[in-house]
ROSE-4610 file (N, C-alpha, C; in Angstrom, 1 decimal, always signed):
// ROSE-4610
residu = [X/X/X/X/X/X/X/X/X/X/X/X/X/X/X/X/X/X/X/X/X/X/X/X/X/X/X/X/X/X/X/X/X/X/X/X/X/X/X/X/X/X/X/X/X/X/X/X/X/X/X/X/X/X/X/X/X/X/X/X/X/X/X/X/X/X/X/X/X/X/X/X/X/X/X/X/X/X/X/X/X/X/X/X/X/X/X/X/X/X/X/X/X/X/X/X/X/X/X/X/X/X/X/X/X/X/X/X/X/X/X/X/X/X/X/X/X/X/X/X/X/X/X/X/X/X/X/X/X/X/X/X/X/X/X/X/X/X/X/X/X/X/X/X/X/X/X/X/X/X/X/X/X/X/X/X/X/X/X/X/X/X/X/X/X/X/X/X/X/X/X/X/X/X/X/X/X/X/X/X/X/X/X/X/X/X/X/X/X/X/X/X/X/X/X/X/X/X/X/X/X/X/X/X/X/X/X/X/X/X/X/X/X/X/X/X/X/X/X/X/X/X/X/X/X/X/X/X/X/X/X/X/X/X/X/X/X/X/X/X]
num = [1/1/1/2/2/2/3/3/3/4/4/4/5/5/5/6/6/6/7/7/7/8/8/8/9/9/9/10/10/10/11/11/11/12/12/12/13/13/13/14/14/14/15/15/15/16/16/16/17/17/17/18/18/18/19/19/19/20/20/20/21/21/21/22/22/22/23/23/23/24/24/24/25/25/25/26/26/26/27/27/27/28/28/28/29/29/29/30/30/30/31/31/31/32/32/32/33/33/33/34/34/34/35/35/35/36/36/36/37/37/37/38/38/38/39/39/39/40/40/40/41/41/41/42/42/42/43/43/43/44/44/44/45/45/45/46/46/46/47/47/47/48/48/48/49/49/49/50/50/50/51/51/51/52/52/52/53/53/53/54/54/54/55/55/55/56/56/56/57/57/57/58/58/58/59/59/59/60/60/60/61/61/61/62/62/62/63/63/63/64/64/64/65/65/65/66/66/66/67/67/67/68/68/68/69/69/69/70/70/70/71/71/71/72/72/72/73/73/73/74/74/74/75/75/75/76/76/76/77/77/77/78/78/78/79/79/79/80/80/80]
x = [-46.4/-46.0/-45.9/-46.9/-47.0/-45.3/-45.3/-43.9/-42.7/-42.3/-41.6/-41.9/-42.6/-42.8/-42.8/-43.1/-42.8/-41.2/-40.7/-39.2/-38.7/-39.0/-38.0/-38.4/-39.8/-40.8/-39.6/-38.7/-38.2/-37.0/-36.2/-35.0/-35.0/-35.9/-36.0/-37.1/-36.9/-37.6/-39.2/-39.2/-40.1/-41.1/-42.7/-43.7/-43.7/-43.9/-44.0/-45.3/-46.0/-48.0/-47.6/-48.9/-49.3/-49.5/-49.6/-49.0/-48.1/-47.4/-45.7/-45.7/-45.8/-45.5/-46.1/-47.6/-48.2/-48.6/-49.1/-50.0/-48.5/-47.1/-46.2/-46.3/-45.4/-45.3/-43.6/-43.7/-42.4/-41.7/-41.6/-39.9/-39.5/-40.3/-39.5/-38.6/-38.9/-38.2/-37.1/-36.8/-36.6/-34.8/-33.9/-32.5/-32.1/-31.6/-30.4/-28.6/-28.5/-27.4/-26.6/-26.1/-25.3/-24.4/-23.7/-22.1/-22.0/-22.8/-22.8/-23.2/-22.6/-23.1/-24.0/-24.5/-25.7/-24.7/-23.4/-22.9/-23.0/-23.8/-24.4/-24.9/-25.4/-25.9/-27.2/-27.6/-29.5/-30.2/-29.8/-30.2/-30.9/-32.8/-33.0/-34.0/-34.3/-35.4/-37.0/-38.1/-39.0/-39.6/-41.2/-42.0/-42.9/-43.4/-44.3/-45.2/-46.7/-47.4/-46.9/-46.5/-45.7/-44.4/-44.0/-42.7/-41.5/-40.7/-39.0/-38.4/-38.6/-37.7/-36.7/-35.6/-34.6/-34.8/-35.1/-35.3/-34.2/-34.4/-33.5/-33.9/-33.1/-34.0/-34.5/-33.5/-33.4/-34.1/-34.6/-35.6/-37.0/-37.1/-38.4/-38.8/-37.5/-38.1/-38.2/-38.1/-38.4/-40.1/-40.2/-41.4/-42.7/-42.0/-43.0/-43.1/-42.4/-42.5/-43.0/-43.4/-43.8/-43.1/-42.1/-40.6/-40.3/-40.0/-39.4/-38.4/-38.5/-37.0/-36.1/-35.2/-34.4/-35.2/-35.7/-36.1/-37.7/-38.4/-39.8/-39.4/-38.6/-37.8/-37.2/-36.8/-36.2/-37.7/-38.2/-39.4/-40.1/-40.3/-41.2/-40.6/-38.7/-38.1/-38.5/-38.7/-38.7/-40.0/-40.9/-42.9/-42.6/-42.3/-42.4/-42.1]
y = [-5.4/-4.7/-5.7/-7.3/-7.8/-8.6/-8.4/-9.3/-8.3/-7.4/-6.3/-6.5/-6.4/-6.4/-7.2/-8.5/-9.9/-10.0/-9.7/-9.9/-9.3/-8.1/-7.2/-7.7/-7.4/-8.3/-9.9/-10.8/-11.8/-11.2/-10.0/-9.6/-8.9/-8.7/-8.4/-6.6/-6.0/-4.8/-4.9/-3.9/-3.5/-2.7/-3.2/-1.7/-0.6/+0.5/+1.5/+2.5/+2.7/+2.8/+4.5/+4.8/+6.4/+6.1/+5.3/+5.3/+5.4/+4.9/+5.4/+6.8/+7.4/+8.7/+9.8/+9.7/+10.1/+11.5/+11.2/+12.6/+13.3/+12.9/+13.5/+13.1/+13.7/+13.5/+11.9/+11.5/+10.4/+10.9/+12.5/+13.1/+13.7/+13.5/+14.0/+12.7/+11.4/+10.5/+9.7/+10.5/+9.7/+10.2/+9.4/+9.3/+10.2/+11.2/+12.7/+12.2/+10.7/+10.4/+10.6/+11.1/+12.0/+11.7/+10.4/+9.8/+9.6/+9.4/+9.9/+8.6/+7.4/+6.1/+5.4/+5.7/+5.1/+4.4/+4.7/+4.1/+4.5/+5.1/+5.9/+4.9/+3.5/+3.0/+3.2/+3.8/+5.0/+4.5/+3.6/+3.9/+2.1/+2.4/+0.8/+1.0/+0.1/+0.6/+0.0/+0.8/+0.6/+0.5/+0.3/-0.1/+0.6/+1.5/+2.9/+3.1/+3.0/+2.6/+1.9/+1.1/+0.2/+0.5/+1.4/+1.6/+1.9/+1.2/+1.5/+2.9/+3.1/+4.1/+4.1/+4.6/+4.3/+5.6/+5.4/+6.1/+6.1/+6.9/+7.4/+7.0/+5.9/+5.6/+6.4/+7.5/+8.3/+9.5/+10.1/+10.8/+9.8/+8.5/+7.8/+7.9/+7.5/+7.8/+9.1/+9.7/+11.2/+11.7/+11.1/+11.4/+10.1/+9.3/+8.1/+9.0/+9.4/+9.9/+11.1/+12.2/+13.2/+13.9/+14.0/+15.3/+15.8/+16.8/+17.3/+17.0/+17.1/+16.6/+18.1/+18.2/+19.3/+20.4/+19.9/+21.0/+21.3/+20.5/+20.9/+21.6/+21.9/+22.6/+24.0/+24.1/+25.0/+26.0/+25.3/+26.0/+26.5/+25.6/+26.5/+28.0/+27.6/+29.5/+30.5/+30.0/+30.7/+31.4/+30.4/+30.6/+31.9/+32.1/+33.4/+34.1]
z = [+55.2/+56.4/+57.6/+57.7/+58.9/+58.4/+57.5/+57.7/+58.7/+58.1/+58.4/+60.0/+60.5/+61.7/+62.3/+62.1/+62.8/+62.4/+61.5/+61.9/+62.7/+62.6/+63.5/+65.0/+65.4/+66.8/+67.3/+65.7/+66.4/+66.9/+66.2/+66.6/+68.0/+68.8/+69.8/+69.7/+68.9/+68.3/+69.0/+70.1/+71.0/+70.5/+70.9/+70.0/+71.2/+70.8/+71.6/+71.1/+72.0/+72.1/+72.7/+72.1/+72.4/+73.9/+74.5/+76.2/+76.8/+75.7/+76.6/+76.4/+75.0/+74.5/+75.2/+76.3/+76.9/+76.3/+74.7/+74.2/+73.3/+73.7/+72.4/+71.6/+70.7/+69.0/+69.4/+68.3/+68.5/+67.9/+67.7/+67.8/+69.1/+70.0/+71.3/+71.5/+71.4/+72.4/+70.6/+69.4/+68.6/+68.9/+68.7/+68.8/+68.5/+68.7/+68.6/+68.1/+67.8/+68.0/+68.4/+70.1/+70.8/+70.4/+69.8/+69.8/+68.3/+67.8/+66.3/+65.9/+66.7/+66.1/+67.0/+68.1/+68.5/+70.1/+70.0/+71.0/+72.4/+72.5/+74.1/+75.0/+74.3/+75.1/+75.6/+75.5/+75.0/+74.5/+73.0/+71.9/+71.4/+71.3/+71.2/+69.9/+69.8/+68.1/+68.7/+68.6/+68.8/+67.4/+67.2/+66.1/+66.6/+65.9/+66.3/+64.7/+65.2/+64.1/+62.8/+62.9/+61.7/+61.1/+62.4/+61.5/+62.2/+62.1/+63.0/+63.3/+65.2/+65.3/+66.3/+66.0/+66.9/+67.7/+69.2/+69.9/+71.5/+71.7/+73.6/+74.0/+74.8/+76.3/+77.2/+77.2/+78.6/+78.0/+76.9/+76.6/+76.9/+76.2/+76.7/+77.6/+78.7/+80.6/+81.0/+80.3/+81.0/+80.5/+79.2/+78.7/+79.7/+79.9/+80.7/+82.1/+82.7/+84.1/+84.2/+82.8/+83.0/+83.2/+83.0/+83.0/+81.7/+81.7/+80.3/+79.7/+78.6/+77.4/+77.1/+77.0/+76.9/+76.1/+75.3/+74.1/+74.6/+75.0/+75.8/+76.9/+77.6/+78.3/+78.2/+76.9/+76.0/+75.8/+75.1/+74.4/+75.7/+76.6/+77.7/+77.9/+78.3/+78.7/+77.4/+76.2/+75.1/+74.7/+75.7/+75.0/+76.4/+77.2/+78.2/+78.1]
């Protein structure tokens, strides 16, 4: 697995820590493919406990700032 990870670590492939996620699961911030192929511009691959996720930027930054993601959003009008 340390191989798998130092390659991807030289292709530029960023770790992303239960700090950024701030206590979520890494399906809130994991890619929705809005464009079907990743071409949103969004879209970067992180390494999340040993393993490749292609995730949203713009879900990440909302989860880093403490804002809600659409569907944590959703669920709150639905939990009332």
């Amino acid at each position: 697995m340390a191989d798998l990870t130092e390659a991807l670590a030289r292709r530029g492939v960023k770790p992303l820590t239960d700090d950024d996620l701030r206590g979520n699961d890494i399906s809130v911030v994991k890619c929705r493919a809005c464009s079907g192929y990743g071409n949103c511009g969004y879209k970067t691959f992180f390494m999340y406990d040993g393993t490749p996720y292609s995730v949203c930027n713009l879900r990440l930054e909302k989860v880093r700032n403490g804002e809600e993601t659409p569907e944590q959003a959703a669920n709150q009008l639905t939990a009332n």
